[in-house]
N, CA and C of each residue as an Amber inpcrd file, in Angstrom:
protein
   645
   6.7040000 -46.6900000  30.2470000   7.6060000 -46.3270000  29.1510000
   6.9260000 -45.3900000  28.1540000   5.7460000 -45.4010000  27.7160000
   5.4830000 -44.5660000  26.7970000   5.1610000 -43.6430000  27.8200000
   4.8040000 -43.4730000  28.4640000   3.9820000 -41.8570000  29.0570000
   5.4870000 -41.1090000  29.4970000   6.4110000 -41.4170000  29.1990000
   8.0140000 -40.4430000  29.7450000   7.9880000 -40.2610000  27.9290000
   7.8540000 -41.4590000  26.8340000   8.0360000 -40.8880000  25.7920000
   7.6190000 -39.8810000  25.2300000   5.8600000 -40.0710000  25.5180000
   5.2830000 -38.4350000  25.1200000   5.4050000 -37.0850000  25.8670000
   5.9060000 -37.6060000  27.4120000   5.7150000 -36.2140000  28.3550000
   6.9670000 -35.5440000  27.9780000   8.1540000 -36.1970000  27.3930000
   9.6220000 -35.6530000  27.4030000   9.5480000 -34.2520000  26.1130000
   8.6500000 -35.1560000  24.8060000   8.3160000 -34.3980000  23.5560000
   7.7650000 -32.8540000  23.9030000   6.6650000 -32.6590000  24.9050000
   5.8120000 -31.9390000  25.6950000   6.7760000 -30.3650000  25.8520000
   7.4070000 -30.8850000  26.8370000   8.7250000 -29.9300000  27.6630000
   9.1990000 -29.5560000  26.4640000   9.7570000 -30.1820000  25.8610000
  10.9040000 -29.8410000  24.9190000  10.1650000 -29.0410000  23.5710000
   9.2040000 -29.2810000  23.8020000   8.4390000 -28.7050000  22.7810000
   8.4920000 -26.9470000  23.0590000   7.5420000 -26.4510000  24.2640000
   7.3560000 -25.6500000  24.7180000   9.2210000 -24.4010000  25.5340000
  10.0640000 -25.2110000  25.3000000  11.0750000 -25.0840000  25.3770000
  11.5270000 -23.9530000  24.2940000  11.4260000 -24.4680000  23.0990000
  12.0410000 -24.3220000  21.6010000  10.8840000 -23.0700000  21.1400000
   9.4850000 -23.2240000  21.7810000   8.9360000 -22.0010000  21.2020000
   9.1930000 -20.5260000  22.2550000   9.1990000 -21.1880000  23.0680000
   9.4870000 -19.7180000  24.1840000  11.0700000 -19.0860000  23.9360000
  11.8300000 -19.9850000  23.4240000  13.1670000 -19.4750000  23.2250000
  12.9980000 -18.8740000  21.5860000  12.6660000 -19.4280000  20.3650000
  12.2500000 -18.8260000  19.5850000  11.5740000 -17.0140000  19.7430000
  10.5270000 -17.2710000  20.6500000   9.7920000 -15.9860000  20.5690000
  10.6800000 -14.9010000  20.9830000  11.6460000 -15.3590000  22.3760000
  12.2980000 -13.9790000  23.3280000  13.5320000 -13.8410000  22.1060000
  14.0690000 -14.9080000  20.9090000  14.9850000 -14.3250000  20.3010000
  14.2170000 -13.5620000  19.1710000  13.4510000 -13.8360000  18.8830000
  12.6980000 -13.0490000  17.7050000  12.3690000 -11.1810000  18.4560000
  11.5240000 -11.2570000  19.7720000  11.4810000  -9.7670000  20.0030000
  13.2740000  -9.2320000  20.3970000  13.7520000 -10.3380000  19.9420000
  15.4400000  -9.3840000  20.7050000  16.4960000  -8.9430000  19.4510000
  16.0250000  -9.5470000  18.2030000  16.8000000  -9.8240000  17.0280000
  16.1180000  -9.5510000  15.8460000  14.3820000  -9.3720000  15.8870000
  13.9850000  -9.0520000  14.6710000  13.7410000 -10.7600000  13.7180000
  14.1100000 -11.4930000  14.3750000  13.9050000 -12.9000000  13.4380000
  12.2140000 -13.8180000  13.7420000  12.2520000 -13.9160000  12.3810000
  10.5400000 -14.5260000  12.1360000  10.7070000 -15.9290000  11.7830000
   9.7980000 -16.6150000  12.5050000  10.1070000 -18.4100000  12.9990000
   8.4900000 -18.7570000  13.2090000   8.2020000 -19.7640000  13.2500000
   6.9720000 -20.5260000  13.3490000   6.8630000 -20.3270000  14.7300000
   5.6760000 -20.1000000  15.0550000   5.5810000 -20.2900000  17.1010000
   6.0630000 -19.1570000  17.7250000   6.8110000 -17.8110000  16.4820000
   7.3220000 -16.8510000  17.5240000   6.5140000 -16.1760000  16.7700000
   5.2580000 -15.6540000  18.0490000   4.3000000 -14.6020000  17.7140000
   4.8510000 -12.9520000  17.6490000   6.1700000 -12.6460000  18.2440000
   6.5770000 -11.3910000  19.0400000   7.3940000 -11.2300000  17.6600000
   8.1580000 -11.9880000  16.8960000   8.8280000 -11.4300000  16.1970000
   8.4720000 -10.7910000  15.0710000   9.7290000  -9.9360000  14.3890000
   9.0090000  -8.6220000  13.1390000   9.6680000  -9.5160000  12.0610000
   8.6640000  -8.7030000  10.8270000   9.5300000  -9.2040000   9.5490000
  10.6740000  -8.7040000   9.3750000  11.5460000  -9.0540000   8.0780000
  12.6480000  -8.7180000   8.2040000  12.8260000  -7.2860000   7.5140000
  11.5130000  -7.2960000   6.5860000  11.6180000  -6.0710000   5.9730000
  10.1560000  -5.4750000   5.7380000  10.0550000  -3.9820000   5.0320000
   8.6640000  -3.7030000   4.8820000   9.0870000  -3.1470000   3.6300000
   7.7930000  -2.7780000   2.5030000   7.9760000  -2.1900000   0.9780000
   7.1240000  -0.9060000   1.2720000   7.2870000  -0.0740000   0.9560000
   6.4790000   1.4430000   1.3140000   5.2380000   1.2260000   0.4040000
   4.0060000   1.5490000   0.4740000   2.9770000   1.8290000  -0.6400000
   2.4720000   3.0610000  -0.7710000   1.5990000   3.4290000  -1.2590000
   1.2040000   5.0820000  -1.2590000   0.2190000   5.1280000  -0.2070000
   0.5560000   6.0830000   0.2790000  -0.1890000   6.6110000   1.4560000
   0.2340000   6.4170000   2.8150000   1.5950000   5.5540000   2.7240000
   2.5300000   5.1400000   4.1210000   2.9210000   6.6570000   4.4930000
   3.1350000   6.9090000   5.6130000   3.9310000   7.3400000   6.5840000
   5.2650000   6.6060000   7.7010000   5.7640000   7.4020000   7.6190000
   7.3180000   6.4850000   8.7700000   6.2580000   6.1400000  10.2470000
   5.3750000   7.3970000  10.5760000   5.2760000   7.0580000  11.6670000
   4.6360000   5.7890000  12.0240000   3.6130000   5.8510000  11.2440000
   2.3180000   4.9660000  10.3720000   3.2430000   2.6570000  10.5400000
   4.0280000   3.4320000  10.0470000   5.0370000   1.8240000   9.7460000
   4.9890000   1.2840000  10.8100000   5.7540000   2.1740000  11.5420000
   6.4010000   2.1880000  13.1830000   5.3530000   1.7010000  13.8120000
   4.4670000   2.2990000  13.8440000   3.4300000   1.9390000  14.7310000
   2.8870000   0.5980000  14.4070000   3.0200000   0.3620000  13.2180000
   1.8080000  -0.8270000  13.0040000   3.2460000  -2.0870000  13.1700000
   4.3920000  -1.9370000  13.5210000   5.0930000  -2.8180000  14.0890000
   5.4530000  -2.7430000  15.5650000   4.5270000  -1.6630000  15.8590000
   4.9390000  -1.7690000  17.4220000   6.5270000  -0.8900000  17.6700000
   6.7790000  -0.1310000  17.0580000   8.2130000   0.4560000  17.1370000
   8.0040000   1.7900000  17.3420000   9.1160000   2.5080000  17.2800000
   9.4160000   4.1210000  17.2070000   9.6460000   4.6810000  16.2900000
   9.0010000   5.4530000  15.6470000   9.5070000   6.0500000  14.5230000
  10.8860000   6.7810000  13.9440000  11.5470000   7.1880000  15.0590000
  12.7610000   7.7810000  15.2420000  14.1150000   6.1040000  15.1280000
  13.8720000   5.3690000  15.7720000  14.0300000   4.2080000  15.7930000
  14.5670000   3.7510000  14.2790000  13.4370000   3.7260000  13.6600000
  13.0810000   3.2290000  11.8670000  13.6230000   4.0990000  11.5670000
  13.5180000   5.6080000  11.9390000  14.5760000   6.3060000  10.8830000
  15.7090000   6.5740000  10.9320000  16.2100000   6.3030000  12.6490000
  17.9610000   5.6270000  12.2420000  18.4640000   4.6880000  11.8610000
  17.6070000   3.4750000  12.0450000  18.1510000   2.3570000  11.6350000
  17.9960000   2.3680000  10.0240000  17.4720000   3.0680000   9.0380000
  17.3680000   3.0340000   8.0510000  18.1130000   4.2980000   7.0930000
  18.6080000   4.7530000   7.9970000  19.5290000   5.9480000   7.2700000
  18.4920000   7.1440000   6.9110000  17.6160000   7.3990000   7.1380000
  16.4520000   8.1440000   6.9730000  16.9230000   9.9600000   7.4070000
  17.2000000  10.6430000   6.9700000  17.7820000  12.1930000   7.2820000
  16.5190000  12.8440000   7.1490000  15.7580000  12.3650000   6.3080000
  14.0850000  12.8600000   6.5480000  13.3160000  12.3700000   6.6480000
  12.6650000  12.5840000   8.0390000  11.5500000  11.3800000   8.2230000
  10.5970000  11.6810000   7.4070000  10.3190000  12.3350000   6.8580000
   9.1550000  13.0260000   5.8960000   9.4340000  12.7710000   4.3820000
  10.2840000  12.1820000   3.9340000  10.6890000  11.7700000   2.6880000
  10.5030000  10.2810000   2.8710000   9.7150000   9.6210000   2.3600000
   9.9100000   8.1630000   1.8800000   9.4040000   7.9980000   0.5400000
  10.0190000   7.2300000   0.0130000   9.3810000   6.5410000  -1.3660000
   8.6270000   5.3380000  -1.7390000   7.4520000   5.3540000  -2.3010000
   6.6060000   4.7670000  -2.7060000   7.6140000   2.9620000  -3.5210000
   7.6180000   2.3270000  -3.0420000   8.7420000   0.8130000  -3.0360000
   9.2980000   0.8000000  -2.8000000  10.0310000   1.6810000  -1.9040000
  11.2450000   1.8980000  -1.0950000  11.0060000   0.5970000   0.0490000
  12.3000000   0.2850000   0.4870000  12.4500000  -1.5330000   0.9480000
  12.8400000  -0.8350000   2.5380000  11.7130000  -0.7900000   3.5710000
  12.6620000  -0.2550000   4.9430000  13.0080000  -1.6570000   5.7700000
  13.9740000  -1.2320000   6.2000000  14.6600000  -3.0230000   7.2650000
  13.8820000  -2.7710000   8.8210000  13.3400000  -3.7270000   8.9540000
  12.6970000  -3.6210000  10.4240000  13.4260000  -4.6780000  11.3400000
  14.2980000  -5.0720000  10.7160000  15.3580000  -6.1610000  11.8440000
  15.7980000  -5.3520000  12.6700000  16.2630000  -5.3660000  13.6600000
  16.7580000  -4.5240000  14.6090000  16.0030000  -3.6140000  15.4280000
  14.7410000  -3.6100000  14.8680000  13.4640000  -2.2990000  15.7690000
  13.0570000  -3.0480000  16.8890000  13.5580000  -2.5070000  18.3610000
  13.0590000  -2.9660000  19.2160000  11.4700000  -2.4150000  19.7090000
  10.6240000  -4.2070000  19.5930000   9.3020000  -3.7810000  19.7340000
   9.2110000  -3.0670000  21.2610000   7.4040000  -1.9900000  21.0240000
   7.5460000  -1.4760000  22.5310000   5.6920000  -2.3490000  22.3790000
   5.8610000  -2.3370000  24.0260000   4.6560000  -2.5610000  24.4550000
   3.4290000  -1.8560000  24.2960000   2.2690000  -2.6910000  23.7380000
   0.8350000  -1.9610000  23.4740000  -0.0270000  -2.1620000  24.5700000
  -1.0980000  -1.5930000  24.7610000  -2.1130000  -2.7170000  25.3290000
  -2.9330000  -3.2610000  24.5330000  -3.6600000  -4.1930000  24.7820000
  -4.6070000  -4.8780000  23.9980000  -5.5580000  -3.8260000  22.9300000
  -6.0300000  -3.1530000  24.0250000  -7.3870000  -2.1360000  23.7200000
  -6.9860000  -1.3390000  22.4010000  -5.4570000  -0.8610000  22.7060000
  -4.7050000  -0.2510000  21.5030000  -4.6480000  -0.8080000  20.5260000
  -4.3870000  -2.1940000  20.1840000  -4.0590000  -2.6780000  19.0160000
  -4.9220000  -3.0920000  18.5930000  -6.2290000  -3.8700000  19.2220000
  -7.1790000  -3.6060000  18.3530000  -8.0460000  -2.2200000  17.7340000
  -7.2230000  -1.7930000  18.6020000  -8.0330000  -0.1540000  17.6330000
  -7.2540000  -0.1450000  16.4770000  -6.1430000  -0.4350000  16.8350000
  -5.0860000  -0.0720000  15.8310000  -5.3510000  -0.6490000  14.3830000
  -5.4850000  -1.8680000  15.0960000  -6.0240000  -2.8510000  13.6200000
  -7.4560000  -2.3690000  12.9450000  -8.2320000  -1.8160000  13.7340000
  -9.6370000  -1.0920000  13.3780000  -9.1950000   0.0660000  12.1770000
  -8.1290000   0.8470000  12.8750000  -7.8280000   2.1560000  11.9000000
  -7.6040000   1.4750000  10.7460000  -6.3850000   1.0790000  10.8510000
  -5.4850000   0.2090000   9.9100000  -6.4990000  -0.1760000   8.4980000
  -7.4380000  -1.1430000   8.8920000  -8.6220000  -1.8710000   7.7470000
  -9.3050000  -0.6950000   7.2280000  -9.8620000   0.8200000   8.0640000
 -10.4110000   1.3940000   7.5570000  -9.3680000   2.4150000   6.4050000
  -8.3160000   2.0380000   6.7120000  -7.2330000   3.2100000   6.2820000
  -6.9910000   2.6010000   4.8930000  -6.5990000   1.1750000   4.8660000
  -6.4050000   0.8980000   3.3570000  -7.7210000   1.2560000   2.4490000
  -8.8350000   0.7370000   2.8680000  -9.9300000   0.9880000   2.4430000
 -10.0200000   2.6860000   1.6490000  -9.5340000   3.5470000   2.3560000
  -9.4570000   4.5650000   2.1660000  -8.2580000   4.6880000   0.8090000
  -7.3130000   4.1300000   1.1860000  -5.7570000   4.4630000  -0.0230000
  -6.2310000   3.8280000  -1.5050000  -7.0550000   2.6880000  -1.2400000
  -7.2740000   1.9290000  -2.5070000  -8.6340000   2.7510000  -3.2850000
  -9.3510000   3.4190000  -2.5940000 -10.2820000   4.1880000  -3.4490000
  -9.3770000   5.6910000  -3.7980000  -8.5320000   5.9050000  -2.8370000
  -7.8310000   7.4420000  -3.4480000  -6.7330000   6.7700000  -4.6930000
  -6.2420000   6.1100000  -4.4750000  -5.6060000   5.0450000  -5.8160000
  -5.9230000   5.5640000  -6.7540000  -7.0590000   4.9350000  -6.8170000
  -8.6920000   4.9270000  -7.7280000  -8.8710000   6.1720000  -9.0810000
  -8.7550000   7.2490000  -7.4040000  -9.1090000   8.4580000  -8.8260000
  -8.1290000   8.9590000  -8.6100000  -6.5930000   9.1270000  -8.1250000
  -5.8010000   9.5570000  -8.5950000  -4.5500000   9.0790000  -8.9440000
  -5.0050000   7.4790000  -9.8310000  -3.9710000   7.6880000 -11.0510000
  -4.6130000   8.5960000 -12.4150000  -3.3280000   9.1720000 -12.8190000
  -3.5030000  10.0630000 -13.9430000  -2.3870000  10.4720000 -14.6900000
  -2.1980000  10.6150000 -15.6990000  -0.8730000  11.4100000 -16.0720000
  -1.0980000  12.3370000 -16.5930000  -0.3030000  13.0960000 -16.3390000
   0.2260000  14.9300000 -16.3750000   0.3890000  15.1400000 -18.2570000
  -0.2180000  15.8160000 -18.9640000   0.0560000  15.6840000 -20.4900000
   1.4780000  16.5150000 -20.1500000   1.7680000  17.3360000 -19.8320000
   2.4800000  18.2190000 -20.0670000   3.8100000  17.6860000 -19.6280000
   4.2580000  15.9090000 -19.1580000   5.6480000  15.8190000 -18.6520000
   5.3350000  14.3680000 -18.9550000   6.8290000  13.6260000 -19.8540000
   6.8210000  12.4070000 -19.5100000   7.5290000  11.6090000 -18.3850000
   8.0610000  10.5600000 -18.7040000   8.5340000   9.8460000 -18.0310000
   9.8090000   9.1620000 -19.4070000  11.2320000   9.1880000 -18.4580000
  12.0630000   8.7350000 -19.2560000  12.7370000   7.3020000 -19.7100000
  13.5450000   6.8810000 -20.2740000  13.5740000   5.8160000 -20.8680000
  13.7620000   4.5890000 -19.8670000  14.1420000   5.1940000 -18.1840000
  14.8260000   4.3270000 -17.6130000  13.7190000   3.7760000 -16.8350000
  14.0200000   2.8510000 -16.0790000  12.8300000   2.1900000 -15.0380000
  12.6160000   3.3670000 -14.0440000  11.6580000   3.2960000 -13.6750000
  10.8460000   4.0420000 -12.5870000  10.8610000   3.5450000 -11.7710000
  11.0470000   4.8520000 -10.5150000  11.3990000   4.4770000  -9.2800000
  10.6810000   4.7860000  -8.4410000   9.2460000   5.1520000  -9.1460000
   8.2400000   5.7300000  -8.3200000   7.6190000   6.7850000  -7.8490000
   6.8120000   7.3810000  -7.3830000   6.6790000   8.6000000  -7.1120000
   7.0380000   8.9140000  -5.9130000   7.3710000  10.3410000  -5.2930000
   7.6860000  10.5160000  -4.5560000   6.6930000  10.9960000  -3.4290000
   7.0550000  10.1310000  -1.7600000   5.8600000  10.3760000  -1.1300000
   6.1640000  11.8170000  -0.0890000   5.5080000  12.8630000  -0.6680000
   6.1060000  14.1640000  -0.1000000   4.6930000  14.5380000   0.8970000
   5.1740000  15.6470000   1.4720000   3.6810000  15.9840000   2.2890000
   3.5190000  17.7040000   2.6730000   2.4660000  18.0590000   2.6660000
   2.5800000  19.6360000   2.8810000   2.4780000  20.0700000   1.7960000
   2.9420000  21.6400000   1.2150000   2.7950000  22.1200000   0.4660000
   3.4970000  21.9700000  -0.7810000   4.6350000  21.5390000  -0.2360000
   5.8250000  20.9350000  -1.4000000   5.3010000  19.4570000  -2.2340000
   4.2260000  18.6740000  -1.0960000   3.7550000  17.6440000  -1.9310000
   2.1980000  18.1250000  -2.7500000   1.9920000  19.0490000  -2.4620000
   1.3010000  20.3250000  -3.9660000   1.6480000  20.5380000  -5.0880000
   2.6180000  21.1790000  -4.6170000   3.8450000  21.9380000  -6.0530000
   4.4310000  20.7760000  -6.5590000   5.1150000  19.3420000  -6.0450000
   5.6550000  18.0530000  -6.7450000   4.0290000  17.9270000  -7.9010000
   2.9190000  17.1570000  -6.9990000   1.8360000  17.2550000  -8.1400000
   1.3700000  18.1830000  -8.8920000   1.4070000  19.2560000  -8.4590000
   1.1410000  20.0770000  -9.8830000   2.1300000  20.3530000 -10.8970000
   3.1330000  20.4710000 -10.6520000   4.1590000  20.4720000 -11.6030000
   4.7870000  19.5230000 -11.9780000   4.3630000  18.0310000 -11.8850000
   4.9640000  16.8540000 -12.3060000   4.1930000  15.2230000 -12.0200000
   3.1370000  15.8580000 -11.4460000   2.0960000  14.2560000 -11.2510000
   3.0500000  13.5980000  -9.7610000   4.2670000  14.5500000  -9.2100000
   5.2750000  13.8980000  -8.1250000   5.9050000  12.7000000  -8.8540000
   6.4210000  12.8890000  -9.8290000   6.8150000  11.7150000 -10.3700000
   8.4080000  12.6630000 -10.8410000   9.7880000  12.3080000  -9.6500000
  10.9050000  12.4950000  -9.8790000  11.7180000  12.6390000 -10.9400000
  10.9500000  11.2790000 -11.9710000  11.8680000  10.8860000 -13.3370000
  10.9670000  11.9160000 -14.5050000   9.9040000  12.7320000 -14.3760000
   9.4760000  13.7280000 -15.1370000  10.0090000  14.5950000 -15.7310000
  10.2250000  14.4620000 -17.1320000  10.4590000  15.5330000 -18.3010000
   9.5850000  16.3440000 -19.1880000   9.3770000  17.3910000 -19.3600000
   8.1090000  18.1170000 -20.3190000   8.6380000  17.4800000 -21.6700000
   7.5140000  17.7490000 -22.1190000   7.4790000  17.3130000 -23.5100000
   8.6640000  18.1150000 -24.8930000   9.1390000  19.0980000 -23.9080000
  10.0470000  19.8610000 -24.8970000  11.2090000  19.7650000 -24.3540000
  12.2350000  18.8270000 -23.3160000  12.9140000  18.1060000 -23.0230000
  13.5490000  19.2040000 -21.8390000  13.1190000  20.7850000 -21.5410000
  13.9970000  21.4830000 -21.1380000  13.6780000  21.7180000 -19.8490000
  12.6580000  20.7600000 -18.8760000  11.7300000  20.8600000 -17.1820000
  12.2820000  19.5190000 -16.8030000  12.5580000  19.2120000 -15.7200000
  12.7070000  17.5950000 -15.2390000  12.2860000  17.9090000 -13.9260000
  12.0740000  16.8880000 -13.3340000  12.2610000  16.4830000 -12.0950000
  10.7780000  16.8930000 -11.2450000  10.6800000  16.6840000  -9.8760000
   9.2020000  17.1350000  -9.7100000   9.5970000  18.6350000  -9.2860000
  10.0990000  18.8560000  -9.5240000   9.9480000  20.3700000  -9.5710000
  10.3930000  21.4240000 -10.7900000   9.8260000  20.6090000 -11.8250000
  10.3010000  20.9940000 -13.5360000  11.3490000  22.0360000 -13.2600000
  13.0140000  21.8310000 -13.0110000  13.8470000  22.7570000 -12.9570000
  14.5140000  22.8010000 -14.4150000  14.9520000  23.7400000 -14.7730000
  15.4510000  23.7600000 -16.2910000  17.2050000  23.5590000 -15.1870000
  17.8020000  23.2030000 -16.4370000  19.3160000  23.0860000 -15.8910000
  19.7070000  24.4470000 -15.2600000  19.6980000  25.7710000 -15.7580000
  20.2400000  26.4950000 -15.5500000  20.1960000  26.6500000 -14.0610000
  18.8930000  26.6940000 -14.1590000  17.9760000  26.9730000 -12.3790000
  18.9970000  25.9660000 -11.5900000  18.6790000  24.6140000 -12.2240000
  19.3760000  23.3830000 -10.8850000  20.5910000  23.7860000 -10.8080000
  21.5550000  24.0740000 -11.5920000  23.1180000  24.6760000 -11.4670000
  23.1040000  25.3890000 -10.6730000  22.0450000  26.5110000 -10.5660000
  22.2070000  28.1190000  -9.9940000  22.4140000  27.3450000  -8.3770000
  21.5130000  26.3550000  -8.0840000  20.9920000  26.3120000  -6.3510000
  22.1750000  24.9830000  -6.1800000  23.2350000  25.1290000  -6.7470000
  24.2030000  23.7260000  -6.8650000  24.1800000  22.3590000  -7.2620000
  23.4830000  21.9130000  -8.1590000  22.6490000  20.8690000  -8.3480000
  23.9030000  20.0710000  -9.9840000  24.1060000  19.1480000 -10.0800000
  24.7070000  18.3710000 -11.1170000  23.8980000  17.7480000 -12.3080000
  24.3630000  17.6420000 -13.0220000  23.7220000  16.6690000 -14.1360000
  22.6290000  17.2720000 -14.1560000  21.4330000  16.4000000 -14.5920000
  20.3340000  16.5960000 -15.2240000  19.2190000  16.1560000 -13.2980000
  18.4610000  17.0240000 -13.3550000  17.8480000  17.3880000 -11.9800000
  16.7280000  16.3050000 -12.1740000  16.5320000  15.3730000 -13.0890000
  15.4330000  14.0860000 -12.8930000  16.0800000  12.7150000 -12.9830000
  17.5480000  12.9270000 -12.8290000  18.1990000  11.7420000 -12.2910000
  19.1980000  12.0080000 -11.3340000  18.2670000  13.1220000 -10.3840000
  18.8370000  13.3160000  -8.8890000  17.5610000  12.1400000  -7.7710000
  17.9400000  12.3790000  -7.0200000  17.3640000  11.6340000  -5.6890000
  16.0600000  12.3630000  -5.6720000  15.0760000  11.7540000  -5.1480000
  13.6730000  13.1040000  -4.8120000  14.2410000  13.8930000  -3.2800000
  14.9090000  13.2210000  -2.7850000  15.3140000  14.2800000  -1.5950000
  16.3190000  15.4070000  -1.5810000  16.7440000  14.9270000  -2.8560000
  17.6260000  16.2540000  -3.4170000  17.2260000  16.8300000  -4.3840000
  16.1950000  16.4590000  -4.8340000  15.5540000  17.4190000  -5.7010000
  14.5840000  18.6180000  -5.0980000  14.2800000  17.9610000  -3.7290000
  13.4430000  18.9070000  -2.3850000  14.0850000  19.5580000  -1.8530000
  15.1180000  19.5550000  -1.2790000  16.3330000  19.9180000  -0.7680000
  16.6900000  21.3010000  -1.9910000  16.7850000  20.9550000  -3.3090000
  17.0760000  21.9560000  -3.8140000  15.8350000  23.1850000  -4.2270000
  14.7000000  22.1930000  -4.1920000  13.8190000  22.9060000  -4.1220000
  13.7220000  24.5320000  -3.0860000  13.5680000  23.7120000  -2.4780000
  13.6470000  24.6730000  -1.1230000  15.1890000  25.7000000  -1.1230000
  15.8180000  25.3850000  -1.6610000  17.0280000  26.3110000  -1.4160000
  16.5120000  27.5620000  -2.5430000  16.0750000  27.3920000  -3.5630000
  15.5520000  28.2180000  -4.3590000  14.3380000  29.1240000  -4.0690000
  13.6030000  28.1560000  -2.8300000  12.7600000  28.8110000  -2.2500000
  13.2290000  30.2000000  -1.9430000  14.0530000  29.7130000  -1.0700000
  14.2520000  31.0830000   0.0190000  15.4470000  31.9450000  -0.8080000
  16.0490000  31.3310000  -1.8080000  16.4860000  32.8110000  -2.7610000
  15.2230000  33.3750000  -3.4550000  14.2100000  33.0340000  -3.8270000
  13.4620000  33.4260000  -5.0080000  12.1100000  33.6710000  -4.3960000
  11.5960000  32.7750000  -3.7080000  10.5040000  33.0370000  -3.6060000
   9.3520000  31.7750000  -4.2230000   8.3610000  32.2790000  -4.4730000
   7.4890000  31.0070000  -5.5270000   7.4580000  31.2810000  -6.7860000
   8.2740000  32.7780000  -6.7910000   8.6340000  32.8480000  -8.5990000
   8.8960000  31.8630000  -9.4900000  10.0590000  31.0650000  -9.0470000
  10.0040000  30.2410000 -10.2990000   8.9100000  29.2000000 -10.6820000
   8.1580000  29.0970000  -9.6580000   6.7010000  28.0570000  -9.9260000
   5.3200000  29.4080000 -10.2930000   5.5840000  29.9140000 -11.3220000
   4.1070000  30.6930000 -11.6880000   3.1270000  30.3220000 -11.2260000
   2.9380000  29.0230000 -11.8450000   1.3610000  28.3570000 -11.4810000
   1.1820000  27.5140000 -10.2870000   2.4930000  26.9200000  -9.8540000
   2.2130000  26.2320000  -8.7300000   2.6000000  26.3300000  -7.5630000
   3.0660000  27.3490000  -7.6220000   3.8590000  28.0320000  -6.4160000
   2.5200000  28.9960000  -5.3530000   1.5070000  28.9250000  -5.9250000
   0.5600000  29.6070000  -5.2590000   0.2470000  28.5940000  -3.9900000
   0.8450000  26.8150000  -3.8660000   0.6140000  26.8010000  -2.5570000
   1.8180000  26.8580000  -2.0200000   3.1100000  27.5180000  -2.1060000
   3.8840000  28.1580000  -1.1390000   3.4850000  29.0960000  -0.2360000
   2.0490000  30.3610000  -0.7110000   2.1450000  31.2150000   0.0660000
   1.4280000  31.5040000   0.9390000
């Protein structure tokens, strides 16, 4: 009588975790005993990349950026909330993921000393009354011209109230390239977006000083 009591617990045990795990890699759900499954969500930090995410969940990057509404994979924001429910994991090999995890440790290591020396603020632009939404994580030459002309900080106003946004546009300018309201309580992807449309009417004219890495 007891040895059917403990052997029955046994089965049934090993039952409940193997079914756990195959619904977790099929559904995105995180459970005790299911090693395969993803979280439900991820928070962006500085120095993320989409592809970067993807990978370190075992996914596709293209993947993450449909399932997340993403129109630019190259635009993410620094606390931006991405949903990883639904990313179907792909297979690694071993050898890979511990490399992976190798990069990974050396990589934060790396973000938390660039942290380090580049927080700073810009004298020449504040920040406005409302909560902050972060800086914007741009890349290339446009994530140049965002820091030099605004620390990349979207919600940026000069000190003489008439530059916003990371690409200090005066209203007139943001009107000219179709732009509404006040251009530092637009989106950062529409503030890039308009960026660039001004590009290719103008040139790097309207950035005097920081437009020298456009060319």
């Amino acid at each position: 009588m007891s040895k059917a009591r403990h052997a029955r617990p046994r089965r049934s045990t090993r039952r409940v975790v193997r079914t756990l795990s195959i619904a977790g890699l099929g559904a995105g759900i995180t459970a005790a005993g299911a090693s395969g499954a993803f979280a439900a969500d991820y928070k962006v930090k500085a120095g993320d990349t989409l592809s970067e995410i993807a990978q370190a969940n075992g996914a596709d990057w293209r993947q993450l950026a449909k399932l997340n509404g993403l129109d630019n994979p190259d635009l993410i924001l620094i606390g931006q909330t991405l949903k990883l429910d639904g990313v179907t994991p792909a297979a690694v090999p071993r050898t890979e993921k511990r490399a992976d995890q190798k990069a990974r440790t050396v990589k934060k290591k790396t973000v938390r000393k660039t942290e380090r020396k580049v927080v700073r603020k810009d004298r020449s632009s504040r920040s406005d009354d409302r909560p902050s939404s972060g800086k914007a994580n741009l890349s290339g030459a446009w994530a140049k011209v965002a820091n030099c002309e605004s620390s990349g900080n979207p919600r940026a106003v000069s000190s003489n109230g008439k530059y916003h946004g990371l690409f200090q546009f005066d209203h007139q300018t943001w009107r000219s390239v179709g732009g509404s309201g006040s251009p530092s309580k637009a989106s950062a992807a529409e503030q890039l977006m308009r960026a660039k449309k001004l590009y290719s009417q103008r040139g790097a004219q309207p950035w005097p000083v920081c437009g020298r890495y456009l060319r």
